[in-house]
Each structure stands twice: as C-alpha cells, then as structure tokens.
C-alpha positions, 0 to 999 in steps of 0.5 A: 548545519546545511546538511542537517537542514537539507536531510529534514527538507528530504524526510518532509518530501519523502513524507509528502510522496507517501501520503500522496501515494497513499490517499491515492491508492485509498481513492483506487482502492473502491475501484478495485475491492472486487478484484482484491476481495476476489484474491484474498479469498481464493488465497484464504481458500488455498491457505485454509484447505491445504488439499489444494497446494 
C-alpha cells in the first residue's frame, strides 16, 4: 500500500518537472524562434530538393 502511494507521489512530480520544463521551454522559445525558424527552413530546403544531399 505504501508502495503504491509513493509510486503516485512520483508520477505528480515527474508531472510537475515536466510542466515546468515545458512553460520554460515556451518562455525561451520567443527568444529562439529565429534561430529555429532559420533551421527548419534550411532543413525543408535540404529534404525538399534532394539535389543538395
């Protein structure tokens, strides 16, 4: 019974670090859309004209 609670007690704080983890990442991410915008485009580019791999 123990166990059982301290398994739950775990999945909430995992849960709780990765919220955290992700309403971080959403604060940093307007700081580093252009460099992301930047590589998803040159990754299109390389995936849509195969002539450059």
């Amino acid at each position: 019974m123990s166990f059982d609670n301290s398994n739950k007690t775990m999945e909430k704080e995992t849960t709780r670090r990765y919220l955290l983890a992700n309403m971080l990442n959403a604060a940093n991410s307007s700081q580093l859309q252009a460099s992301h915008g930047r590589w998803f485009s040159f990754w299109q580019g390389l995936f849509k004209s195969p002539r450059t791999m």
